[in-house]
N, C-alpha and C positions, 0 to 999 in steps of 0.2 A: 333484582339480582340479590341472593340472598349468598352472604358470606360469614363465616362465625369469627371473622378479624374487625367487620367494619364499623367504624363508630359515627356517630350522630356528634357535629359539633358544631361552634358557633358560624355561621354565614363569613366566610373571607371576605365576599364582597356584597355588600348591603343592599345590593341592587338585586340579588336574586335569589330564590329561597335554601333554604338548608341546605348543606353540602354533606356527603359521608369522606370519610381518609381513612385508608388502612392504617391503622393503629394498634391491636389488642391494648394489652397492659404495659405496654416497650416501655414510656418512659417509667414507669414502676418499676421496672426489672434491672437489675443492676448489670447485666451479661447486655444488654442495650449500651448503655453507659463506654463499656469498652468498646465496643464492635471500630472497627476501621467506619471509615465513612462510607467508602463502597464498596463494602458486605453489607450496611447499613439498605442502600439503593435493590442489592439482591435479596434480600429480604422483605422491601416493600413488594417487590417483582412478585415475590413465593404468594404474599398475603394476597396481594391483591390478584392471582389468580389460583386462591385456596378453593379447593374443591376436590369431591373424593373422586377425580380423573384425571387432572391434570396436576393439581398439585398437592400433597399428603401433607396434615396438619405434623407431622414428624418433620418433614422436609422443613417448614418453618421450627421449628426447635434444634433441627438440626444448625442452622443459619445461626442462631442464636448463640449453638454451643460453640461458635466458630473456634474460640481458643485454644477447647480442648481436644476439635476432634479436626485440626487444619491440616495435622500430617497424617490422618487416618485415609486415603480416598473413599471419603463419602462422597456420593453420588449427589447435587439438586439440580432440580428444573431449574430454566431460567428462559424467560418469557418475556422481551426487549416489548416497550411501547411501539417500537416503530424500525422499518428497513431504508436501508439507502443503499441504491447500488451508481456506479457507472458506467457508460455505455459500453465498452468492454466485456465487462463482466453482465451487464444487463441485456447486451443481445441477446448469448447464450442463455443467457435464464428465460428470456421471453422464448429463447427456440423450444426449450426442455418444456415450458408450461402450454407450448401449442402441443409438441409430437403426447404429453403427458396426457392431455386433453383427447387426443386420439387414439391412446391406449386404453386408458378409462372408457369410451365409447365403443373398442372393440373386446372389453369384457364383461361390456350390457351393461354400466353405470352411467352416471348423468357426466357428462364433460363439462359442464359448467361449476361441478364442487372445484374443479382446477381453478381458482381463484384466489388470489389475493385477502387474508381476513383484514392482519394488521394494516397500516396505513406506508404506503412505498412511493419513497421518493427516486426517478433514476435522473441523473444529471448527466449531458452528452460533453463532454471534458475531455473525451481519450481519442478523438478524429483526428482534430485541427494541427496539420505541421508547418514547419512553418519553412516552409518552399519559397515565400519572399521575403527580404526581410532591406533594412536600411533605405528604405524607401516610403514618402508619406502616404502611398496606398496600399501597402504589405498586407493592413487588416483586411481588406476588403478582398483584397486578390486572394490571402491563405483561407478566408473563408469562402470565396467562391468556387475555391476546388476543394473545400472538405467539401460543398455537398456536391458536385459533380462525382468525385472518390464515390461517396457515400449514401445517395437518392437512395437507394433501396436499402439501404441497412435503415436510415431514417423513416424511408416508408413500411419500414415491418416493424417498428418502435411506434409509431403514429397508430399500428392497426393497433399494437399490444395495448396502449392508451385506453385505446375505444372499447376495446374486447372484452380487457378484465376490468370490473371494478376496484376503486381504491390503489389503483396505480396512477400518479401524476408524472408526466414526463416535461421536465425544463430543456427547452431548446437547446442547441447550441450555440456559442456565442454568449452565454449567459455567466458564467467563468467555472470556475474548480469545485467539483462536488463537494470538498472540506471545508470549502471559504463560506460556499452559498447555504451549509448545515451550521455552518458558524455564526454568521451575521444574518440568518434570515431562517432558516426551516427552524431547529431548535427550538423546544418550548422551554426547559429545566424545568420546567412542571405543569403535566399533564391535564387537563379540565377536560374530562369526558363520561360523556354517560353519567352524571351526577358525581361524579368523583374525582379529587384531586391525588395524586400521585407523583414519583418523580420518573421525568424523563429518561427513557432510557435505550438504545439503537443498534442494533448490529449493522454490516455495510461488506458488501461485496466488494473489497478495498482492504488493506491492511492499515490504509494511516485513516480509518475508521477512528480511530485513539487520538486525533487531533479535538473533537468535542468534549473532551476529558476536560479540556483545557478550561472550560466554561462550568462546572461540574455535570455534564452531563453523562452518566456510565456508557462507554460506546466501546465496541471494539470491529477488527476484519474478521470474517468468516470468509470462508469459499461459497462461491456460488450457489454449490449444490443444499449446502446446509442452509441459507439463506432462502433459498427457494422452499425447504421446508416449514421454515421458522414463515414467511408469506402467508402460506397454509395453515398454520395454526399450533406446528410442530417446537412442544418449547426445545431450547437448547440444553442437551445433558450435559454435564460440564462435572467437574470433580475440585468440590469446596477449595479455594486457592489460598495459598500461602500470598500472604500479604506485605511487601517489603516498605517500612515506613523511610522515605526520604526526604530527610531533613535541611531542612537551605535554612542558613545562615547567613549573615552580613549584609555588603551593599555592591551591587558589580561596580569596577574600575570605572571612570569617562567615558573610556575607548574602547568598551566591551559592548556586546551585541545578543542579543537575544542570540541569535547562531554561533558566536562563540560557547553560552553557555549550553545547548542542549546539544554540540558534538563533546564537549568535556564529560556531561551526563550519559551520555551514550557510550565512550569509551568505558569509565569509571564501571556503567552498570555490566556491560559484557563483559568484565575481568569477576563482577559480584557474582552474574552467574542468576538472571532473572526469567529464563524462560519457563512460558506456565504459571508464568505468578503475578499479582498487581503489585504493583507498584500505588504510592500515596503518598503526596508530598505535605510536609508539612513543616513548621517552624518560623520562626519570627521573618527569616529572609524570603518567605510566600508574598509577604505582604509588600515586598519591595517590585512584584513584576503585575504586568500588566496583564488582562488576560489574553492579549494579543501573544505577548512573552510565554506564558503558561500553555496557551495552544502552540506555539511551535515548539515547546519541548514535549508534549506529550503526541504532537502528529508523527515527532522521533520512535517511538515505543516500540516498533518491529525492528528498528535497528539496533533498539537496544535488547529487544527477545521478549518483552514484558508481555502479558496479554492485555495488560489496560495500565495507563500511564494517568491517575486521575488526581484532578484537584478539587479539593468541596468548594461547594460554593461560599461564597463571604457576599463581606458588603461591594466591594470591587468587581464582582458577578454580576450583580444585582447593579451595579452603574455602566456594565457594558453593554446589557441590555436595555439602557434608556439610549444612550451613545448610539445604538443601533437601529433609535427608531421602533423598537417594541411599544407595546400601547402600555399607555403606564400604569392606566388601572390594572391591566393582569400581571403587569411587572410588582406591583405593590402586591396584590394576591399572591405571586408567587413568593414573595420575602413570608409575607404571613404566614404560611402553608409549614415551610420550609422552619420559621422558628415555632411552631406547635410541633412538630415531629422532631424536632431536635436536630435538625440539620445544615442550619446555618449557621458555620465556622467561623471563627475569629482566630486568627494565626498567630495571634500576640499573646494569645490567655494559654500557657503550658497545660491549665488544668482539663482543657476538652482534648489533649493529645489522646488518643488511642491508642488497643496494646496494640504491637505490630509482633510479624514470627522475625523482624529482624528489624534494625534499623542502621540505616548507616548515613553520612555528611556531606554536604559540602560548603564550603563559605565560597560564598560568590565573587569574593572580594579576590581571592586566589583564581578566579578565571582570567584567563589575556587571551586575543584577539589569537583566533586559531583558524584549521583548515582541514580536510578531513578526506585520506588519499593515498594511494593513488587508484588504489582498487576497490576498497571497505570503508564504510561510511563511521567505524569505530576505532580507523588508524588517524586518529586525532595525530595535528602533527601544528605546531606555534608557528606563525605566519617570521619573527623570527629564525626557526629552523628549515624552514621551507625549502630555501636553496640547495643549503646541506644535505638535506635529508633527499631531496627529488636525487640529485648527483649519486649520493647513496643508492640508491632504488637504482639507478640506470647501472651499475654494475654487476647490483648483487643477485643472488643465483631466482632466475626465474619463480615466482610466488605472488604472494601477497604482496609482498613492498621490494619486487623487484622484476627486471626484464635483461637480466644476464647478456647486457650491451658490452662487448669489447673492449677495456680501457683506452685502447688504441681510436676507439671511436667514437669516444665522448663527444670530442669537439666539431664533429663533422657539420660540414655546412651546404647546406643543398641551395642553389640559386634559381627564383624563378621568375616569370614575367605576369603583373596582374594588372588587367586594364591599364597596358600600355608604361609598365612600371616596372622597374627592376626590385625583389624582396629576397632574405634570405629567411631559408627556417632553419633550424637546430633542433638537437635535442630539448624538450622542453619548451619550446613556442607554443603559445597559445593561438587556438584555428577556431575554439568556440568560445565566447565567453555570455552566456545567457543567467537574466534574472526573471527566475521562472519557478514554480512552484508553489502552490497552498502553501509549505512549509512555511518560507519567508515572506512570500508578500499578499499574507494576511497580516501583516504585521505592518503600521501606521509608521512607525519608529525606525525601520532597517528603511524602509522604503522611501521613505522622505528624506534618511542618511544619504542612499544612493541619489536622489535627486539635488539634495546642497551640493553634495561632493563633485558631482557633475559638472552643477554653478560653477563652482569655484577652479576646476580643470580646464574648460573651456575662458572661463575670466586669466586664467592664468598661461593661457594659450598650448595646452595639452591635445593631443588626436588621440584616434584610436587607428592603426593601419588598416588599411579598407578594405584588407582581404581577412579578417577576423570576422565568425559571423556572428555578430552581436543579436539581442535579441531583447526583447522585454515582452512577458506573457502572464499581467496578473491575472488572479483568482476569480476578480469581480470585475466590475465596472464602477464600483465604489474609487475602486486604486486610482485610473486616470483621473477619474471626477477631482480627488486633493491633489493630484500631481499637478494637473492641469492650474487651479484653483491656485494653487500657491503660484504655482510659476516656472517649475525647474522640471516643466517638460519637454520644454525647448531644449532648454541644456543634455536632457538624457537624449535628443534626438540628435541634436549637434556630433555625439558622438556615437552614435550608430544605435542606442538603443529604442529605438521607438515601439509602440505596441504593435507587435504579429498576429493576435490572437489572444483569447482567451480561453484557455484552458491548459493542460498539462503539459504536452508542448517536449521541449527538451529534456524534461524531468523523467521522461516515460520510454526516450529516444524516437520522440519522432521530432527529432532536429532539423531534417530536409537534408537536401544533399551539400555538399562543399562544392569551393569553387573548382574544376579540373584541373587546373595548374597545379594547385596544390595540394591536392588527392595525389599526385604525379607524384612532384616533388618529395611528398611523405613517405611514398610506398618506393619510390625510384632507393630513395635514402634511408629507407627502415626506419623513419624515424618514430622517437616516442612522443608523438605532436599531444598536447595537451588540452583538454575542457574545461573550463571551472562553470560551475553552475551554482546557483543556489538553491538547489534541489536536498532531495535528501538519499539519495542512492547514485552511487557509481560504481555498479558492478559492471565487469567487465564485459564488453561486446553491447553493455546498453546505451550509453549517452550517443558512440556514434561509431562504426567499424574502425576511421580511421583515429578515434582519441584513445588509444594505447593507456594513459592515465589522466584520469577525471577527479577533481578536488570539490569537494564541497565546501562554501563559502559563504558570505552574507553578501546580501547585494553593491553595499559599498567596495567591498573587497574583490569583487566580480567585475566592477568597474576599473579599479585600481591594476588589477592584473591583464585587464586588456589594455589602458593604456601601456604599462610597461611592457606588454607583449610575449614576457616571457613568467615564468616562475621560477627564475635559475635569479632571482632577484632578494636581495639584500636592501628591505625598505629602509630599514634605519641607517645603512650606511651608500645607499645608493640612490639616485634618484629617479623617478618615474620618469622624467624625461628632461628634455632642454627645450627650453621657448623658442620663438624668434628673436628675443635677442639674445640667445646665449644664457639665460638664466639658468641655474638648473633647478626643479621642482621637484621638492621631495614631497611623501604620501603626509608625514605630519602638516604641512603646508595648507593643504585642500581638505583633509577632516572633517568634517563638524565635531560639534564638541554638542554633550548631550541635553546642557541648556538649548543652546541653540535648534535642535531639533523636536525638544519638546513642545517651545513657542509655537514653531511651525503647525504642530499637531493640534495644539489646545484650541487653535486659530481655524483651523481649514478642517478636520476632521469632526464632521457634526452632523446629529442624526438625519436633517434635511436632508442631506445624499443618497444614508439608504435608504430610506422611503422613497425618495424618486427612483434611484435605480429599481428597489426590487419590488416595488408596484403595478409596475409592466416588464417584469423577467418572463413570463410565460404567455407572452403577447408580442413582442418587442420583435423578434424575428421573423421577419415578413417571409423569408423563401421556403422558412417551418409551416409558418400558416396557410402556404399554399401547395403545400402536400397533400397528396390524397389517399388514401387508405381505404382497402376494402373494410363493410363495415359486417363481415359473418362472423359469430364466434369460434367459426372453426378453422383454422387457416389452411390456403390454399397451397398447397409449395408446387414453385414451378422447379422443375428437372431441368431446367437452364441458367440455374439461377449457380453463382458460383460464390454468391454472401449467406444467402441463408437457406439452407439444406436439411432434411428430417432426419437427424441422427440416429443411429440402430441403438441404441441403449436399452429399447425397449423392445426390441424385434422378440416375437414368441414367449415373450411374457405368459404364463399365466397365474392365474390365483396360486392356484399350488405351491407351496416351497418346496426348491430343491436342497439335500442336503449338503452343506461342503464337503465339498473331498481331500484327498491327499492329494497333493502336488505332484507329481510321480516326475522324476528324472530334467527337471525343469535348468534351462541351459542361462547361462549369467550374458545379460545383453549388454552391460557396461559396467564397469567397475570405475569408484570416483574416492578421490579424499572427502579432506572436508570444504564442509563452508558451499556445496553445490545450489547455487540460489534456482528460485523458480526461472528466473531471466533464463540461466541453464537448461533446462527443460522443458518450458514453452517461451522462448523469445516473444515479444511483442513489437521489434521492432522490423527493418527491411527483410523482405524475402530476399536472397541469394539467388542470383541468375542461373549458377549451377545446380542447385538447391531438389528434392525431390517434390515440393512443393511447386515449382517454379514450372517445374515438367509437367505436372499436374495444369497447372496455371496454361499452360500453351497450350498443350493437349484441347484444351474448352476455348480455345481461339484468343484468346490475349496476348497484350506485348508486354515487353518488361514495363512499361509506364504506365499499364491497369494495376498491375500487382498490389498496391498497395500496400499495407502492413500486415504482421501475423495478424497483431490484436483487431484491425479490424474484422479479420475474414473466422474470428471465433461463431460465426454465427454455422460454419461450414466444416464439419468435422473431417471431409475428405483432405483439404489443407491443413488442417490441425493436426491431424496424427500424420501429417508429412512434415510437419514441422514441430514435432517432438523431438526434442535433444538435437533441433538443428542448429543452436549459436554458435558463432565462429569460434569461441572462445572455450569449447567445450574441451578440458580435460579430460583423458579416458585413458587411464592403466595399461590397456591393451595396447594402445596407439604412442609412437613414438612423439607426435607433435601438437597442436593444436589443430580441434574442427569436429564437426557432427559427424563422426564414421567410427566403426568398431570391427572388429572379426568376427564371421560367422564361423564357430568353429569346427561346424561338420565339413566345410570346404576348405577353411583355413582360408578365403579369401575377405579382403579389407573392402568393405560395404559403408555406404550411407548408411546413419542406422534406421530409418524406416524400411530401405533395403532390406536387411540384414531379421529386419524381424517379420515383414513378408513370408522370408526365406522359412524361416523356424516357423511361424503358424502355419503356413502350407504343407507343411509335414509332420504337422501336430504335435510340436514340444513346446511348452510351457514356456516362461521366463524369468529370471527374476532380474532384479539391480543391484548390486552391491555399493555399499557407502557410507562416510566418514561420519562426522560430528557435523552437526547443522545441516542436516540434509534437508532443504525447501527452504533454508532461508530465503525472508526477500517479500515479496507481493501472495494475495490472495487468492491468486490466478488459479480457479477450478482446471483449466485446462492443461495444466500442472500433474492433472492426474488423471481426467481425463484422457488424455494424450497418451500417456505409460499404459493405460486400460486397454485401447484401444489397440496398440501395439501387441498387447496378447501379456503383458507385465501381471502375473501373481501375484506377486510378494516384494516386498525392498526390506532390506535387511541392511540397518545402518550403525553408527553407534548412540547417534544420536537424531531427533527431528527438533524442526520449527512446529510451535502449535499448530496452525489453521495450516501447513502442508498434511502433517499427521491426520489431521482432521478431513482432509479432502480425501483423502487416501481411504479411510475406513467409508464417506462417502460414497465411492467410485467401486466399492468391495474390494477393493487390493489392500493385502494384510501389510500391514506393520509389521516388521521384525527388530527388534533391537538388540545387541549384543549384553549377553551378561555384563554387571561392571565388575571393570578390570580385564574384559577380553574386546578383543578384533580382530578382523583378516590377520594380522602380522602376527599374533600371538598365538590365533587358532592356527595357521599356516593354510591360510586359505588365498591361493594365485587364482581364481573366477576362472579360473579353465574347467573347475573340478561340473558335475552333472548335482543338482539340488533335488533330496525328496525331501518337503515338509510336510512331518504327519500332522494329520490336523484331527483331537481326537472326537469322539461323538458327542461328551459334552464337556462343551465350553466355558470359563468361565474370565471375568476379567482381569489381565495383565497375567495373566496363566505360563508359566513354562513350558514351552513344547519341544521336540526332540526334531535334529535334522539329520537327513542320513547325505553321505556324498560318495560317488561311484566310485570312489578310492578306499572305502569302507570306513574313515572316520564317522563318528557320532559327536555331534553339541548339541548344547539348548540355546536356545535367544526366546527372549519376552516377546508375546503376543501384545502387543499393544493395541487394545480393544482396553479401553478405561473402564467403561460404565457397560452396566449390563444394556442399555439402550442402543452402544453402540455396539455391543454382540447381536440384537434382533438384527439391526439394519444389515448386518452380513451375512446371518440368515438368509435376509431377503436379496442380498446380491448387492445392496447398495441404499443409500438413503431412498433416492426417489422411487426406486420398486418399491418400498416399503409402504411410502404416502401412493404410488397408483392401487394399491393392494387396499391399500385402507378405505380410497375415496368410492374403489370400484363395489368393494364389498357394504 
């Protein structure tokens, strides 16, 4: 391999000959010196795939000149060591690299370049719900019906294994593809092909940005770009403005890794971080753990960032022994890392870096919070909780409100549960689950939640039996100490016991509630409540009937099921009364952070993970007796209603078409802000009335095959039935909440997959109108997908989430963005008007382009196409035309 970056230096490890490291003259250079630490990681990225095709020796000087030219959009490659998808998002990818496979073949190229270069990890995480729960064989039962659900989604994942090279697929049952990239895939630096380098991942997944945590550069892609980055395809990206965040001090006692990363979360969405990295750094780095540091950076899409990173230290370098890595390469890796200047010490001001901004926080200012009822950056002090929820139930339908009648705050619905009399209100909690990579990767929240338990149950606390409690860690690392210590009993005593492993309620596949109280809720309108320890509660996802869902730490998860409601006043109230009349308040049962740390120093030790993840892709007996055909071409059965040969590629050929002008193109929905992907492709229940659901019967099923969206993404005829079907879908046109819109050639109110039937059938165009944050939320390709398929052109918004934007220029549907300083309200645009966008012949990137509307007004809005890479791919109609065009020719 010859490269004009690589240097010949001493052996790291003595045991095996000469090593090369991209290096040039960096630490010579004084513009090194400066660099952020990860521009530092995108710049080994450049060197070590320098060459005059993929990446231009400018391209690295560009890197270099990062400070001068951050606000210029310059264009670099960017070339990840490695992917990670999960099953979600990695069915559809396995589908797109079969039907791709058979496009390449029908224009006479070899169907095996459709292959995997980098090395892919998919982790199966996104099945398993948890349909049983409060009972000591939940695990077995919810995993018996995810693969009943699911035999043939796993046996088209089984073929994909065998088919492609260099794709490894981890069972199910094995925990959260964040936890197992955490504690086990992860190298932070690279030993291959004679070369060491740093680690670095993209991930079909947005909380991709949890590995940051460890210093490794990671972030979420969409599907479709991931599938090309597989292939060989680097990521074009536009040099990023780097926000240095500085942590000071020491957190309070009774503060929580999740207290701090919703205060950073809120803090950063007021900064204004999207498109940009984030880098933490300052004396207060050196105060958290890297459990603490991954759950602030798995936060990162909530806070807009595109990568939320922490360099590696000595504390990196000790997580990795803690985890059972082998310690000569763990020592290699320290070596490697201080020859290239990249092991951090957070004490010494003088290796701070410039940043294009920096701004604080002292940790010691964090207190014990909760993050709700809708938005995971409506931080709100556990404290204010009460206050604020009561606030929210009057105030005018929104974000932090559900325009409840003052008259009926206090309503009280009575119901009967296993033989019991209960009441709910406003505000009653119906879920309370601790669930998510976010939190329980974390040693410290999670042994919180088990003292606390201890001491609830020691203190003669319940939890009401019609809550449905849940516990769904990451690993199998988690029970291993829970158990070990001893306070797994206690989390079971009061309903949490393990469901499962994997995502679980974090993603909304909570299962169903009990009917009574589905009743009761819907009989009484009520605003019934979830608290989760997830990292998203957008609306319609944690569960149809949780109205407001709180993000919380797992102590506090517990804490709020015992007291039952969140209309509660911990400091002056208490969680409940004993049998004898006691009353028990939350300071009470506690731990206190001495106390939890013993726990940890004691029970958490690397002998766990190496048992656990030594047989992770062995371990599931009902995976190893799957069977898979073994062709590399796959076969689709036309009966199949999980995985189905998408038309994305129908009549492809070499050729490019030119774009055209959008002619007369009609507005399918109109939306404020903040529309997250949950909005656009739900992942969670079909709706029985749903156009999916028809679809669904239509091929002989009952409502109890159904499944979820996200499973059936491998099947694009339910997908684009279930675009813009979440209940929760706001739409301009429509007076209320739900997936329907006006077709406005009949003026009649449609489903909207209806509705756009209606218009392709009669050959008009589409587009979407929409607010500030349009795609926040998940990585979910079929995000955009789903709009494509619907006959969607163009979205025109005032603002995007990166990797929505990103998916969008994937799927060839254009980006529009409103000049700043204009919108719908300001341009006077009511989505009734008819859209032409001229699109002119040559294109260039973030370009002005002109719109006409059949009322004869004229605007501009930005083409948002960044990089000239990503004007080719819309040439070609889309990312993956571009790579079939490539591999076939």
């Amino acid at each position: 391999m010859s490269n004009p970056f690589a240097r010949i230096v001493e052996p790291l490890d003595p045991k095996q000959p000469l090593k090369k490291f991209f290096n040039l003259t960096k630490l010579e250079d004084v513009r090194y010196a400066r660099l952020p630490f990860s521009i530092r990681v995108l710049l080994e990225a450049a060197i070590r795939n320098c060459d005059e095709f993929l990446v231009k020796k400018q391209d690295v000087e560009n890197i270099l000149d990062w400070k001068v030219v951050q606000h210029k959009n310059v264009e670099v490659p960017f070339k990840p060591a490695r992917v990670i998808l999960q099953d979600f998002t990695g069915v559809p990818a396995v589908v797109d690299f079969a039907a791709m496979r058979d496009a390449v073949k029908k224009l006479g190229g070899d169907p095996e370049k459709i292959n995997p270069i980098c090395p892919a990890d998919l982790v199966i995480d996104h099945s398993i719900q948890v349909d049983f729960n409060r009972r000591s064989d939940s695990l077995q039962k919810n995993q018996d019906l995810e693969f009943e659900r699911n035999k043939e989604r796993f046996e088209f994942l089984k073929w994909g294994s065998q088919a492609f090279k260099n794709m490894r697929i981890v069972p199910p049952g094995s925990g959260i593809i964040h936890q197992v990239n955490l504690e086990y895939l992860a190298r932070v630096v690279m030993d291959q092909d004679g070369y060491y380098y740093p680690d670095s991942v993209v991930g079909t997944d947005s909380h991709t940005t949890m590995i940051d945590g460890l210093g490794v550069l990671g972030w979420g892609v969409g599907g479709i770009e991931a599938e090309a980055v597989m292939l060989g395809q680097p990521i074009s990206m536009v040099l990023p403005e780097v926000v240095g965040y500085k942590l000071l001090g020491n957190p309070q006692p009774l503060v929580t890794s999740t207290d701090i990363v919703l205060t950073i979360t809120k803090h950063l969405r007021q900064v204004g971080v999207v498109g940009k990295f984030v880098e933490f750094f300052g004396p207060g780095v050196a105060q958290l753990s890297i459990a603490d540091r991954a759950t602030i950076a798995n936060m990162c899409p909530e806070y807009g960032a595109t990568a939320a990173y922490f360099p590696v230290d000595d504390i990196s370098i000790g997580y990795l022994v803690q985890t059972g890595r082998d310690k000569e390469k763990v020592m290699c890796t320290k070596k490697y890392l201080e020859a290239v200047g990249m092991l951090r010490d957070f004490k010494n001001s003088s290796q701070d870096p410039d940043f294009t901004q920096v701004v604080e926080l002292d940790l010691h200012t964090v207190v014990p919070c909760c993050s709700g009822p809708k938005r995971p950056q409506d931080k709100v002090a556990v404290s204010d909780m009460k206050k604020d929820f009561e606030t929210c139930l009057g105030a005018k339908q929104g974000f932090k409100g559900f325009q409840i009648a003052p008259d009926r705050h206090n309503d009280v619905m009575k119901f009967n549960f296993e033989g019991c009399d209960f009441e709910l209100t406003h505000g009653s909690v119906v879920i309370a689950a601790i669930t998510s990579c976010t939190n329980t990767s974390n040693p410290s929240v999670m042994l919180g939640a088990g003292l606390l338990a201890k001491k609830a149950v020691e203190a003669g606390l319940t939890v009401k039996p019609y809550i449905k409690t849940s516990l769904s860690p990451g690993s199998g690392v988690v029970t291993y100490y829970l158990r070990e210590s001893g306070v797994m009993s206690y989390l079971s005593q009061l309903g949490f016991d393990v469901v499962g492993y994997g995502c679980m309620t974090c993603i909304g596949n909570s299962g169903p509630l009990p009917d009574s109280v589905v009743e009761a809720i819907t009989q009484g309108d009520l605003v019934a409540v979830g608290v989760l320890s997830g990292n998203r509660n957008f609306e319609g996802r944690v569960h149809p009937n949780t109205r407001a869902n709180y993000l919380a730490s797992p102590p506090l998860v517990i804490a709020y099921a015992i007291a039952g409601t969140v209309r509660i006043d911990f400091e002056k109230e208490p969680l409940g009364i004993n049998a004898s009349g006691k009353k028990i308040f939350l300071k009470d049962i506690w731990p206190t952070r001495d106390e939890i740390q013993a726990v940890e120093r004691q029970f958490v030790i690397p002998g766990m993970f190496k048992e656990v993840y030594q047989k992770i892709e062995t371990v599931n007996e009902a995976w190893n007796a799957l069977e898979a055909p073994s062709d590399k071409l796959y076969t689709w059965n036309p009966k199949s209603t999980y995985i189905k040969s998408p038309p994305f590629f129908d009549g492809l050929t070499l050729a490019l078409q030119t774009p055209k002008t959008i002619e007369g193109a009609y507005v399918l929905l109109s939306f404020g802000d903040s529309v997250t992907t949950d909005h656009i492709s739900p992942a969670g229940n079909i709706a029985r009335n749903s156009p999916a659901a028809r679809y669904l019967t239509s091929r002989g099923l009952t409502p109890r095959e159904f499944n979820s969206y996200g499973s059936r993404r491998g099947n694009d005829a339910v997908m684009a039935r279930g675009t813009f079907a979440n209940i929760r879908l706001v739409n301009k046109f429509i007076d209320k909440q739900g997936p329907q819109t006006i077709h406005f050639p009949s003026g009649e109110t449609l489903d909207v997959f209806d509705a756009a039937e209606r218009y392709k059938q009669a050959g008009h165009p589409l587009i979407v109108l929409a607010g500030k944050e349009y795609g926040a939320g998940s990585s979910r390709d079929w995000a955009a997908k789903g709009p494509f398929l619907l006959g969607v052109k163009a979205v025109l918004a005032e603002s995007y989430e990166r990797i929505h934007r990103s998916n969008l220029v994937g799927m060839g549907v254009i980006p529009l963005q409103y000049l700043p300083g204009e919108d719908a309200a300001t341009l006077g645009l009511t989505g009734r008007e008819r859209y032409t966008i001229i699109i002119p012949e040559k294109l260039k990137p973030q370009m002005n382009i002109q719109i006409k509307l059949d009322t004869g007004k004229t605007f501009h809005a930005i083409m948002r196409f960044d990089t000239d890479v990503e004007l080719t791919y819309f040439h070609n109609g889309g990312i993956l035309n571009y790579m079939i065009r490539k591999m076939a020719s």
